[in-house]
Each structure stands twice: as C-alpha cells, then as structure tokens.
N, C-alpha and C positions, 0 to 999 in steps of 0.2 A: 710556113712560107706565105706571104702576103706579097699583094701586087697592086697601087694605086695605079689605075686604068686614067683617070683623069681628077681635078679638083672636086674632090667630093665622093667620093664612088671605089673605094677599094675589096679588093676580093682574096680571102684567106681562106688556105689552105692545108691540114694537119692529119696526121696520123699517126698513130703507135703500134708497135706491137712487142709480144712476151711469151717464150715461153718456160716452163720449170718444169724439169724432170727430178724427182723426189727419189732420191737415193734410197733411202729404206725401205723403198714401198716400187711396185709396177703401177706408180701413178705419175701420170701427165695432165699439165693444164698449160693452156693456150691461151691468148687471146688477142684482136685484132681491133682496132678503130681506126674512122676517119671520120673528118670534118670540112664543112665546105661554109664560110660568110660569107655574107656582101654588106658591106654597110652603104648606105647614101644617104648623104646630109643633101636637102633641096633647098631653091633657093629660098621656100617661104617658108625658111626654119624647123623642117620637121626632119628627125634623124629617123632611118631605116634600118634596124638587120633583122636580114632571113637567116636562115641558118638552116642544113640539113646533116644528119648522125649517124653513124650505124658503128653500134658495138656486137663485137662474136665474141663469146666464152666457150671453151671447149674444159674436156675434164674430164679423164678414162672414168672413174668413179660418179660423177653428178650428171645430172642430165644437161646440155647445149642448152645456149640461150642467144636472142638474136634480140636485138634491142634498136628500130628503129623510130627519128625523131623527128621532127619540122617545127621551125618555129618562126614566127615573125612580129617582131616588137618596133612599134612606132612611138617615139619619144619625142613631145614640144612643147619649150618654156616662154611667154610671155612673163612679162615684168613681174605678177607675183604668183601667177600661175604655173601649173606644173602639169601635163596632163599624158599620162603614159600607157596605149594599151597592147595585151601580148594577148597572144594566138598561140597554142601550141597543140602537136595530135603526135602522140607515140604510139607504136607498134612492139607489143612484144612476143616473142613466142618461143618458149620451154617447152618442152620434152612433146611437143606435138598438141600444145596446147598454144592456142593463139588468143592475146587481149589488145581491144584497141583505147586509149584514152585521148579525152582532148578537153582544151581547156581555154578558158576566153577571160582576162583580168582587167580591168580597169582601174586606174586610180587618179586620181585627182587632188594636187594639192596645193593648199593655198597658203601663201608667207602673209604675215601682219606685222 
C-alpha cells in the first residue's frame, strides 16, 4: 500500500504473513512481517528513505525469533558525482538471546 502525501514525499506500507501445518509431523511454523517507508526527494536534489521492519518466526520445533530494523539511506547526483550514504541498526532476538547490530556506509562515485 503506498500513499503520495504531496510532490515528493510518499509513504508505504506492507505486510505478510504464513502459516504451515506439516501433515506428518505435530509441527507448526508461523510467521509475520511488516514494513513502513517514506521516501522524500527535496528540493536541493537529495533523495530520502527511512524505513522501519519487524519480522516474527515462530516453530513448534525451533526456537522464535524477532528481527527488528531501521534504516535511513540518503542518495545525491551532481553531474559526474554520485554520493550515497546508509545508516542502519537491527535488533535481533532468538530463544532469549538478544543481538544488536548497526552499520554506517558511505560511497562515493565518480563518472569519467
């Protein structure tokens, strides 16, 4: 589902979900997500999305797992430059164990 709010600036929205009940086995597995963007392109050429995620796995057999995300990537081209950088911090936690990760990219490229 996506929604442009005004030029420049739209906001999407997603989600799934599943489950499987396994016939030859008392096994069940789940699972659920959603998703939330926003893009905005500004007037001095620089493109914006945020994003935030969260995935559930469930699983009579495996331990649960919960997987959340953020990210925010800012993308601007000048005539032979290119310069794009992302931001991102996940959260994950299985079986009562909790990890956090984050990550900071830069790149820069130049056309000849």
């Amino acid at each position: 589902l996506s929604y442009v709010l005004n030029e420049g600036l739209m906001l999407s929205l997603s989600g799934s979900q599943y489950r499987v009940d396994y016939v030859s086995q008392q096994r069940q597995t789940a699972g659920r997500s959603g998703r939330l963007d926003v893009d905005l392109e500004t007037s001095g050429g620089w493109f914006t999305t945020a994003s935030v995620s969260r995935r559930i796995f469930q699983d009579t057999e495996v331990p649960s797992e919960r997987i959340s995300e953020a990210a925010v990537k800012l993308h601007r081209k000048w005539s032979k430059l290119t310069l794009t950088l992302v931001l991102t911090l996940a959260e994950r936690t299985r079986a009562g164990v909790q990890s956090t990760n984050g990550s900071f990219q830069a790149t820069a490229i130049r056309q000849f």
